[in-house]
DOFI-502131 format. One record per residue (C-alpha): residue number from 1; x, y, z. Coordinates in steps of 0.1 Angstrom, whole numbers, plus 5000, padded with zeros to 4 digits. Example, Ala and Ser with C-alpha at 12.3 -4.5 7.8 and 13.67 -1.06 7.14 Angstrom:
<atoms>
<atom><n>1</n><u>5123</u><v>4955</v><w>5078</w></atom>
<atom><n>2</n><u>5137</u><v>4989</v><w>5071</w></atom>
</atoms>
This chain:
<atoms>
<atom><n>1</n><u>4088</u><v>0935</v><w>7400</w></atom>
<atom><n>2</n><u>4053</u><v>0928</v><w>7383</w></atom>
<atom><n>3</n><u>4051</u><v>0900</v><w>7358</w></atom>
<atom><n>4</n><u>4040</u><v>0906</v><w>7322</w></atom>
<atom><n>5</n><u>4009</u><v>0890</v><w>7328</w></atom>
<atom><n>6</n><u>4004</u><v>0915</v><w>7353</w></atom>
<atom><n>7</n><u>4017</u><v>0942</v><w>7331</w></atom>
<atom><n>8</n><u>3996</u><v>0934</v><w>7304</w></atom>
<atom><n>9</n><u>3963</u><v>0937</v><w>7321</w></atom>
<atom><n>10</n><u>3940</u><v>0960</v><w>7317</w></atom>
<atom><n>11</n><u>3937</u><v>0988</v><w>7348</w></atom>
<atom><n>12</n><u>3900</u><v>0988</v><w>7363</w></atom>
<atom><n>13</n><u>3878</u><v>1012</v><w>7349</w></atom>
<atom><n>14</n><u>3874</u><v>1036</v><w>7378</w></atom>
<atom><n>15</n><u>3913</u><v>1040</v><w>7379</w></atom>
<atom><n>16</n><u>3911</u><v>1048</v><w>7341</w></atom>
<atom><n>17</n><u>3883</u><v>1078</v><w>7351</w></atom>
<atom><n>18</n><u>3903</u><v>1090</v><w>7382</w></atom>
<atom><n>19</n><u>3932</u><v>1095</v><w>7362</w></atom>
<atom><n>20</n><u>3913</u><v>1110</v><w>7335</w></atom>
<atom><n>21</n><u>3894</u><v>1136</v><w>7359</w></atom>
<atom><n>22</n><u>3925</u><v>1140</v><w>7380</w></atom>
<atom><n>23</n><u>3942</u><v>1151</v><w>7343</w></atom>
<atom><n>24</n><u>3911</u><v>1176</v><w>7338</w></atom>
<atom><n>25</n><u>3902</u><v>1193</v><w>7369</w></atom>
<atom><n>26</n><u>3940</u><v>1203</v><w>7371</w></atom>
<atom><n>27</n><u>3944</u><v>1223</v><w>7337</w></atom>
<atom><n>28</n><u>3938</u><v>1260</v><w>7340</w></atom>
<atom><n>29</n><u>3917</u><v>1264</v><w>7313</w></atom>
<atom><n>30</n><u>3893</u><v>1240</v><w>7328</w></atom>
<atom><n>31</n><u>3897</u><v>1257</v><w>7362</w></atom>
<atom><n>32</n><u>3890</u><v>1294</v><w>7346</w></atom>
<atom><n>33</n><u>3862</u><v>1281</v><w>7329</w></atom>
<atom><n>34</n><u>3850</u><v>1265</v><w>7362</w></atom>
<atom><n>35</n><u>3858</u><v>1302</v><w>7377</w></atom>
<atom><n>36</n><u>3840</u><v>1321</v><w>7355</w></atom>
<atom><n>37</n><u>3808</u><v>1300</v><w>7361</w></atom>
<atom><n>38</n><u>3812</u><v>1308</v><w>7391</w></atom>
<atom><n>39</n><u>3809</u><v>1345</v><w>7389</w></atom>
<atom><n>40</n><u>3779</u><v>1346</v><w>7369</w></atom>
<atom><n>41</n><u>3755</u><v>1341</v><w>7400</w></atom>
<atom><n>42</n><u>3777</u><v>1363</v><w>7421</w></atom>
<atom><n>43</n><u>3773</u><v>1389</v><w>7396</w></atom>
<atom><n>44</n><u>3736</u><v>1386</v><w>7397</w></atom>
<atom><n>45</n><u>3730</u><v>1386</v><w>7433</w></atom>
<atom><n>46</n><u>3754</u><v>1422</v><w>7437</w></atom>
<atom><n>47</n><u>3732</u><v>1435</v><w>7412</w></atom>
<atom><n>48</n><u>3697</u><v>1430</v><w>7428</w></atom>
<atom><n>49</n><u>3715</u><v>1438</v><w>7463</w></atom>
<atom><n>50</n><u>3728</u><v>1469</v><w>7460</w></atom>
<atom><n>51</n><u>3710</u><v>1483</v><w>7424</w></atom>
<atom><n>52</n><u>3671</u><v>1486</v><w>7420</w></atom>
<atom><n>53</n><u>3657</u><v>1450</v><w>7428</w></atom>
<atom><n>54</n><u>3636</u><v>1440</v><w>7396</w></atom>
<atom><n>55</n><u>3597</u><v>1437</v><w>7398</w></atom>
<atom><n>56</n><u>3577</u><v>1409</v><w>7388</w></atom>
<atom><n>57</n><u>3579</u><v>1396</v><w>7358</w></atom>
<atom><n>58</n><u>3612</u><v>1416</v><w>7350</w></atom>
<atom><n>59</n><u>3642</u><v>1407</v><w>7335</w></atom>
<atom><n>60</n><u>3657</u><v>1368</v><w>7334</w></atom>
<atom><n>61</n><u>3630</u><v>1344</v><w>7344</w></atom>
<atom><n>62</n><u>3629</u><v>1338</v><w>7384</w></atom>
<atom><n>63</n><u>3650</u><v>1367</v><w>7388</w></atom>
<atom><n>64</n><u>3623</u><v>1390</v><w>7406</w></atom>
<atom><n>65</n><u>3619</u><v>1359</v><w>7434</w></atom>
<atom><n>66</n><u>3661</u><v>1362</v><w>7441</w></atom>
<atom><n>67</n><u>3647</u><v>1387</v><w>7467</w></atom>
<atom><n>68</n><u>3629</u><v>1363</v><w>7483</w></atom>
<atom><n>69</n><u>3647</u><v>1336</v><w>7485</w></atom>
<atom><n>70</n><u>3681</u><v>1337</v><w>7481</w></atom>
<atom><n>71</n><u>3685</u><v>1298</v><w>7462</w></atom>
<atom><n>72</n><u>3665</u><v>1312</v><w>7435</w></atom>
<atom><n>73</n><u>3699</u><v>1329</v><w>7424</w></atom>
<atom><n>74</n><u>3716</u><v>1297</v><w>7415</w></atom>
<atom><n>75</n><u>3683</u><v>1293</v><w>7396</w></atom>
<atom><n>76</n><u>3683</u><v>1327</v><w>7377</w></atom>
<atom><n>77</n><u>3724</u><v>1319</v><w>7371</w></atom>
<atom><n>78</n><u>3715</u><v>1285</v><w>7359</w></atom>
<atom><n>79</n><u>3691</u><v>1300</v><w>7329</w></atom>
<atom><n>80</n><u>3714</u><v>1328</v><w>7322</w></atom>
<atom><n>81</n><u>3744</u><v>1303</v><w>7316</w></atom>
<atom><n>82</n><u>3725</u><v>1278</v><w>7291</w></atom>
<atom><n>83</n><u>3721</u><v>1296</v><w>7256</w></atom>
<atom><n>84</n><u>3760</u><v>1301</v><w>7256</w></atom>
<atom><n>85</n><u>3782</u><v>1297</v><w>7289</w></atom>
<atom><n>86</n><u>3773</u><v>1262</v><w>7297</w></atom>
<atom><n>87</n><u>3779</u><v>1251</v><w>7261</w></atom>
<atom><n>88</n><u>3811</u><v>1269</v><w>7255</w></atom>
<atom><n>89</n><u>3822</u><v>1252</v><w>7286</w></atom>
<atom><n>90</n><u>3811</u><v>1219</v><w>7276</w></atom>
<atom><n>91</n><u>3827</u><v>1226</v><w>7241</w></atom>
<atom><n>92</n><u>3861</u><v>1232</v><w>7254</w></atom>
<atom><n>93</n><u>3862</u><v>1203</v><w>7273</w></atom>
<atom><n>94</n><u>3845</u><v>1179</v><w>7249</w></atom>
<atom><n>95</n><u>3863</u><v>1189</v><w>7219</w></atom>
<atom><n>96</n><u>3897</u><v>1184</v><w>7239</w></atom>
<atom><n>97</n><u>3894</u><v>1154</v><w>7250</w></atom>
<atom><n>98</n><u>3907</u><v>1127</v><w>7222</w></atom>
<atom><n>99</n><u>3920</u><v>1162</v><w>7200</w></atom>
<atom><n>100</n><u>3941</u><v>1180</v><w>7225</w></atom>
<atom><n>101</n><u>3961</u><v>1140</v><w>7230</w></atom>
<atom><n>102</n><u>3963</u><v>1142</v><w>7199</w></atom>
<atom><n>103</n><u>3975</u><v>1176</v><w>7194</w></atom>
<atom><n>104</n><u>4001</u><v>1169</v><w>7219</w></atom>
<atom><n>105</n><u>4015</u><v>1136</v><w>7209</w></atom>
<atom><n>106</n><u>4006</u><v>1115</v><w>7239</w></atom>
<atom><n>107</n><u>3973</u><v>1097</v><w>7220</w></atom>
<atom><n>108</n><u>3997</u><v>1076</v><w>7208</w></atom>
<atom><n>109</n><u>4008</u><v>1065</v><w>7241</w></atom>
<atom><n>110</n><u>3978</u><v>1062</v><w>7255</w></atom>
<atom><n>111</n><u>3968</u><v>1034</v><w>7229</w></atom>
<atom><n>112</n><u>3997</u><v>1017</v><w>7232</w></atom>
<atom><n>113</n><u>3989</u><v>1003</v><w>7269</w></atom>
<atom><n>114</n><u>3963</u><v>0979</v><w>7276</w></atom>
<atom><n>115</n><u>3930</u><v>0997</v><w>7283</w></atom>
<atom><n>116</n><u>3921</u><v>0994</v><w>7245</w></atom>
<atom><n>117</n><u>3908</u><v>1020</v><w>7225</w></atom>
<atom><n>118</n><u>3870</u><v>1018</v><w>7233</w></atom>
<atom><n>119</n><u>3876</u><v>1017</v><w>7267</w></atom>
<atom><n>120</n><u>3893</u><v>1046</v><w>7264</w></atom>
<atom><n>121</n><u>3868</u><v>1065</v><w>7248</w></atom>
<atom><n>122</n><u>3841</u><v>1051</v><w>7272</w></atom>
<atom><n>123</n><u>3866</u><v>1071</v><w>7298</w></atom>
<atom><n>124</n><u>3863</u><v>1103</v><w>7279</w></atom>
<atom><n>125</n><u>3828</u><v>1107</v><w>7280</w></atom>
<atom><n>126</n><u>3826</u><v>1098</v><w>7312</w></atom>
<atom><n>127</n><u>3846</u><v>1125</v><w>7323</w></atom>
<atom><n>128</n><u>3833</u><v>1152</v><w>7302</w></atom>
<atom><n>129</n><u>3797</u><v>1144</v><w>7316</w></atom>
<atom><n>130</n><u>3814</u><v>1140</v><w>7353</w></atom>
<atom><n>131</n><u>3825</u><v>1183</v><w>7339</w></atom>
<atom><n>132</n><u>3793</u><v>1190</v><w>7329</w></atom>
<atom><n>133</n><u>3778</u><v>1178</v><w>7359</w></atom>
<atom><n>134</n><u>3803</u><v>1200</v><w>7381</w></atom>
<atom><n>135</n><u>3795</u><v>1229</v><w>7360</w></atom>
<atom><n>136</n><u>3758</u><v>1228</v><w>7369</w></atom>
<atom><n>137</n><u>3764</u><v>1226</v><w>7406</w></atom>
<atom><n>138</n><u>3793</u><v>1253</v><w>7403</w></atom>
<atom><n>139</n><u>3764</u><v>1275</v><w>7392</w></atom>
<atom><n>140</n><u>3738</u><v>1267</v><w>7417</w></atom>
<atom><n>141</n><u>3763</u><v>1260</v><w>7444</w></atom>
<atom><n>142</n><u>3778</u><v>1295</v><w>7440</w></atom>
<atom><n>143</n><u>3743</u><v>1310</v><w>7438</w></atom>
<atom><n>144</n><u>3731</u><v>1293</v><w>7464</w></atom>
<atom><n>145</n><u>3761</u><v>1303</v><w>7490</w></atom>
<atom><n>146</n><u>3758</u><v>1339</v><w>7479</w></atom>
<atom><n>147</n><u>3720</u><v>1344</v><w>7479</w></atom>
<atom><n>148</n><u>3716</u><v>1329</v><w>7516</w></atom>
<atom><n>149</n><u>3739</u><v>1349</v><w>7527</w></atom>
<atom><n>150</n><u>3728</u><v>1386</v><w>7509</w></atom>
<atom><n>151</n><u>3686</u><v>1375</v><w>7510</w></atom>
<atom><n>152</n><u>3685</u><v>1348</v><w>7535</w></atom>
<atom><n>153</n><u>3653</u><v>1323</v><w>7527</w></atom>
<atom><n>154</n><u>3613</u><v>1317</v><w>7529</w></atom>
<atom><n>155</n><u>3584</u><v>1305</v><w>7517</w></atom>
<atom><n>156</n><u>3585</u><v>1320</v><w>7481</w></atom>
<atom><n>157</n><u>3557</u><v>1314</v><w>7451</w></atom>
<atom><n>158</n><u>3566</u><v>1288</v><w>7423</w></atom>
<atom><n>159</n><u>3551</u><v>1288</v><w>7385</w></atom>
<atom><n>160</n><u>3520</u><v>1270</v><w>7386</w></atom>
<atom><n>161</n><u>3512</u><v>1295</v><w>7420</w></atom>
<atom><n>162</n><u>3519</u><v>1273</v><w>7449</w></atom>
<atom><n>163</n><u>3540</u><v>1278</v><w>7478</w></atom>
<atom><n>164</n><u>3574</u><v>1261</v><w>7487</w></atom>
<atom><n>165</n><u>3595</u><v>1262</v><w>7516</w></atom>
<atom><n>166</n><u>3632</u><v>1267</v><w>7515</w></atom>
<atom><n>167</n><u>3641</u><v>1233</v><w>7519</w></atom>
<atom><n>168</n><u>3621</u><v>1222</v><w>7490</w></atom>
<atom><n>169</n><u>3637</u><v>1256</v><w>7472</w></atom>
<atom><n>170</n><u>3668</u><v>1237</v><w>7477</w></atom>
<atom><n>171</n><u>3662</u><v>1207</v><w>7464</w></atom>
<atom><n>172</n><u>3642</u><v>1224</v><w>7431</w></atom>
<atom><n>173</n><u>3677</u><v>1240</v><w>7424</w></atom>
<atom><n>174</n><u>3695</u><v>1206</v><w>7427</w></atom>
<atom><n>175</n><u>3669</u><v>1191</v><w>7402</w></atom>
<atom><n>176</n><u>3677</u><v>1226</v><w>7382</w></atom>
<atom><n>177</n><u>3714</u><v>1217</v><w>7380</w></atom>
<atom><n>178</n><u>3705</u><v>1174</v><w>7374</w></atom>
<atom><n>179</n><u>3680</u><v>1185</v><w>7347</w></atom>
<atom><n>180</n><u>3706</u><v>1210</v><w>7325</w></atom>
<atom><n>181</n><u>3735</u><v>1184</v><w>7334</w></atom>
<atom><n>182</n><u>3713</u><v>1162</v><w>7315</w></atom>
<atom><n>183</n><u>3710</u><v>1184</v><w>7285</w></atom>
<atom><n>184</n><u>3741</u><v>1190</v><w>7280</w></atom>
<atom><n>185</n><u>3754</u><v>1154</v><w>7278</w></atom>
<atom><n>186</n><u>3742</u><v>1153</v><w>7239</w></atom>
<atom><n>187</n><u>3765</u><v>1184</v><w>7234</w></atom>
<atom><n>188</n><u>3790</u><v>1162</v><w>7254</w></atom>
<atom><n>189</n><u>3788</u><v>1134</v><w>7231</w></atom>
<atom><n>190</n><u>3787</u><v>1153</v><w>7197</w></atom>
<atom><n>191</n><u>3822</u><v>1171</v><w>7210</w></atom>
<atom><n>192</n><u>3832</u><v>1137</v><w>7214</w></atom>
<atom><n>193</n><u>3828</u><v>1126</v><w>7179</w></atom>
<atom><n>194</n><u>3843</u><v>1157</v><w>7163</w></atom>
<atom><n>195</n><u>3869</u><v>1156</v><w>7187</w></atom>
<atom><n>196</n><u>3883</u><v>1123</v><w>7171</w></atom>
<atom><n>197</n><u>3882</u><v>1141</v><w>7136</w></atom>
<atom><n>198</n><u>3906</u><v>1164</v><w>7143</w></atom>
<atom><n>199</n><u>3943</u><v>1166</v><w>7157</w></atom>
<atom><n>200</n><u>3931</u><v>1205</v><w>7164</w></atom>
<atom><n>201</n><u>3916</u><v>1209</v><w>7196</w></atom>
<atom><n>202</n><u>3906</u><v>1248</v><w>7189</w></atom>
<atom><n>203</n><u>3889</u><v>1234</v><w>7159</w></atom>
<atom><n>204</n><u>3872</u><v>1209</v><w>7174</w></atom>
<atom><n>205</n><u>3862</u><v>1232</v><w>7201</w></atom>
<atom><n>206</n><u>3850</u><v>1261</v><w>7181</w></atom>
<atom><n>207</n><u>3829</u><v>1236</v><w>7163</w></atom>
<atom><n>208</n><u>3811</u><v>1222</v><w>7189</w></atom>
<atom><n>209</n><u>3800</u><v>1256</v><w>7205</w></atom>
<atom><n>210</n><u>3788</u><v>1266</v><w>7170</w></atom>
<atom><n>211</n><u>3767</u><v>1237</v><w>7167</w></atom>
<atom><n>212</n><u>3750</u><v>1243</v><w>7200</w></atom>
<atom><n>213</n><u>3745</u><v>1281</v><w>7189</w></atom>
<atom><n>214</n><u>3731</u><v>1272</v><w>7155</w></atom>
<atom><n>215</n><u>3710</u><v>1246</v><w>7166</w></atom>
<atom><n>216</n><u>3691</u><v>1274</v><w>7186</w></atom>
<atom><n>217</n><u>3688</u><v>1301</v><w>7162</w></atom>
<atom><n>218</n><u>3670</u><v>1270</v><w>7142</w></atom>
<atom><n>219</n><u>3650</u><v>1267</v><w>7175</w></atom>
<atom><n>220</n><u>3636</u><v>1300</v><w>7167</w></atom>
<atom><n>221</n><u>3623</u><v>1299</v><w>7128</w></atom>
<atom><n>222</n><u>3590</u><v>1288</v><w>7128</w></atom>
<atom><n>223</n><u>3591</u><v>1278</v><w>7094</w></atom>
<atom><n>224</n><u>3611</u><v>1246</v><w>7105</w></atom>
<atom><n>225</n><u>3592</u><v>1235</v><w>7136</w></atom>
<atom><n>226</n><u>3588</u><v>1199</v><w>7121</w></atom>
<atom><n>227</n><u>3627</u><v>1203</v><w>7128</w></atom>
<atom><n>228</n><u>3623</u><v>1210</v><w>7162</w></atom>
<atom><n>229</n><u>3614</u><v>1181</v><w>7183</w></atom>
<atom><n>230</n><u>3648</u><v>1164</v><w>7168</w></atom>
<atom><n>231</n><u>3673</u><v>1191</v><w>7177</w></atom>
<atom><n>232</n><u>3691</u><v>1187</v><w>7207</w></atom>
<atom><n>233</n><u>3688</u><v>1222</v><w>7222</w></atom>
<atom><n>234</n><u>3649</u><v>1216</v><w>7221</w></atom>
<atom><n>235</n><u>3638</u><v>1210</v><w>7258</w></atom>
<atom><n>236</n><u>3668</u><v>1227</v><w>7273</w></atom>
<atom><n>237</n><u>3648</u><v>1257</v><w>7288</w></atom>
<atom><n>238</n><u>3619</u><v>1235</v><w>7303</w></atom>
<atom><n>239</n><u>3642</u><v>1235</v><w>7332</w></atom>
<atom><n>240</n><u>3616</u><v>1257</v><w>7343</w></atom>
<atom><n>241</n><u>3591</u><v>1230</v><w>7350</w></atom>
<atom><n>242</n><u>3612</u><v>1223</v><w>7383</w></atom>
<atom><n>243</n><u>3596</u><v>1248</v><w>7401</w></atom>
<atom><n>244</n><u>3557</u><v>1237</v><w>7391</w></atom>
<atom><n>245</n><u>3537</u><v>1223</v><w>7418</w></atom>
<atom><n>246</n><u>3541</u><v>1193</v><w>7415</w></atom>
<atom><n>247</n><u>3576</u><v>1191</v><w>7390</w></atom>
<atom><n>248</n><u>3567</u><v>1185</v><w>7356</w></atom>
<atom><n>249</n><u>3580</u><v>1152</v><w>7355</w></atom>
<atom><n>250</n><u>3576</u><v>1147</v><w>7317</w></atom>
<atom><n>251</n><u>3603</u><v>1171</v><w>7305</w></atom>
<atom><n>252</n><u>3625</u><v>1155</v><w>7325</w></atom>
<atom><n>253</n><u>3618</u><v>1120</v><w>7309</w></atom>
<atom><n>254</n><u>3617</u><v>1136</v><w>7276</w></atom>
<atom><n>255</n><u>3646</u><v>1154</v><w>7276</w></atom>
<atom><n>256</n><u>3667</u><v>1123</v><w>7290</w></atom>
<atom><n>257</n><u>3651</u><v>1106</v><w>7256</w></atom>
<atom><n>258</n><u>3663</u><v>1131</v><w>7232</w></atom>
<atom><n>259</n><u>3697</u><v>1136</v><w>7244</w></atom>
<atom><n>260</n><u>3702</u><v>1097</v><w>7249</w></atom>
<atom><n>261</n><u>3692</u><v>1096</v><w>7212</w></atom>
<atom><n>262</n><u>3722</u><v>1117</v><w>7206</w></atom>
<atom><n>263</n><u>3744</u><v>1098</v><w>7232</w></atom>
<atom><n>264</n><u>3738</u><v>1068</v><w>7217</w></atom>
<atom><n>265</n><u>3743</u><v>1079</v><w>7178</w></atom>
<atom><n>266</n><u>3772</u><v>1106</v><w>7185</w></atom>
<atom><n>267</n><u>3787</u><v>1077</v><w>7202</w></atom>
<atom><n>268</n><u>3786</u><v>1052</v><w>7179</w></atom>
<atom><n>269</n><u>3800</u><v>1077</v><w>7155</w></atom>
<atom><n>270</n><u>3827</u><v>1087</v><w>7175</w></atom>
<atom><n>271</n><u>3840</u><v>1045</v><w>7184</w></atom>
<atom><n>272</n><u>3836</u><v>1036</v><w>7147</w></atom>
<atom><n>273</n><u>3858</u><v>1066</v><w>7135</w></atom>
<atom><n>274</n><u>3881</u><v>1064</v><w>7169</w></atom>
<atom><n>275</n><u>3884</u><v>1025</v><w>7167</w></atom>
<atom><n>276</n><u>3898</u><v>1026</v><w>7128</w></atom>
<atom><n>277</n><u>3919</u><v>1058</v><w>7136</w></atom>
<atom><n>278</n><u>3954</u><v>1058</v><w>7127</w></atom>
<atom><n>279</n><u>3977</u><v>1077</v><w>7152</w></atom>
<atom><n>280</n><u>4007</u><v>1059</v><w>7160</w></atom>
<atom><n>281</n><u>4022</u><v>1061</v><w>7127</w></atom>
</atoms>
């Protein structure tokens, strides 16, 4: 039997964040969420195979090159699912994570064993970005599978008019998928925090979606652009500098910037209200 030394000491970090992802990738909801992700591309490349194919220029951007090369599906899917399925995903899974324990009573347990309540909250976010990581490559790897095997692959034309092969098609799509991963950990982080206001997951949930949703409608009025720059929606759909010749480096870099702003002060909020939260009375 363990000493008391031994129970009292802190498990590693990376057992912390195997548990945690073991906990997420096994609740249904996740998993539907996961599945319907999925189905997006598949949709997509059923409709260009066996319905008109689109011409250039027609319909969702890179949609008219799916016929060329099949890995421009998990493209096309990619820029479909970020206005509203990415996020919703993102939200559900955010908004649960310190809010659903809550909810169900075992928060309390949680904090009562050694790991300590930043720690803890360190794990969250960690998972919820592993999630949003394996959201993007649901929808690329989906669309990817599915447009080999209905369009095959070639040389196909990128946006600034240069040629790439396939291989290079391939690894545009994983920088695709890297790139929105990336974008959506602000939205990660801000779930976060209003996830440890609330003992209501739904509500924390529905909350974070509608944030994402409003802060692009406020993308769209001009008459705020010196708003912009600041919200973190902002560089979300320069995803589409991964297939310039060369990549458009610099949205990468800035985007990273912006949402680590929001990282960084989402995060802060979130430990300073988790870290004085009273839940085991």
């Amino acid at each position: 039997m363990p000493d008391t030394a031994a129970r009292g000491r802190p498990a590693p970090f990376s057992s912390l964040l195997a548990s945690e992802l073991q906990i997420m990738f096994r609740r249904w909801r996740h998993l539907a969420i996961l599945g319907v992700l999925a189905a997006v591309p598949l949709l997509i490349a059923l409709a260009v195979r066996f319905f008109e194919a689109p011409g250039a220029g027609e319909g969702p951007p890179f949609l008219d090159r799916v016929t060329q090369n099949g890995l421009f599906v998990g493209i096309t899917a990619l820029v479909i699912c970020v206005p509203l399925f990415l996020p919703l995903a993102v939200g559900v899974v955010a908004g649960d994570t310190v809010a659903g324990e809550a909810g169900q009573g075992t928060l309390r347990y949680l904090l009562l064993s050694p790991a300590g309540r930043s720690r803890l909250l360190v794990v969250k976010l960690a998972g919820v970005v592993v999630f949003c990581a394996a959201a993007t490559l649901t929808v690329v790897g989906v669309g990817a599978l599915v447009g080999l095997a209905l369009f095959g692959a070639q040389d196909v034309a990128v946006l600034s008019g240069g040629v790439i092969t396939p291989w290079e098609s391939f690894g545009r799509a994983l920088l695709a998928a890297g790139y929105v991963t990336v974008s959506l950990v602000g939205l990660a982080s801000v779930g976060l925090f209003i996830s440890t206001l609330t003992d209501v997951p739904v509500g924390a949930m529905a909350a974070t979606v509608t944030l994402a949703v409003v802060a692009q409608v406020l993308g769209q009025i001009p008459q705020i652009d010196w708003l912009h720059p600041w919200l973190l929606t902002y560089r979300w759909f320069d995803v589409a500098d991964v297939l310039r010749d060369p990549v458009a480096w610099q949205s990468f870099r800035l985007n990273a910037v912006l949402q680590a702003g929001y990282v960084v002060v989402f995060s802060a909020l979130a430990w300073a209200r988790f870290t004085t939260k009273d839940v085991l009375s």
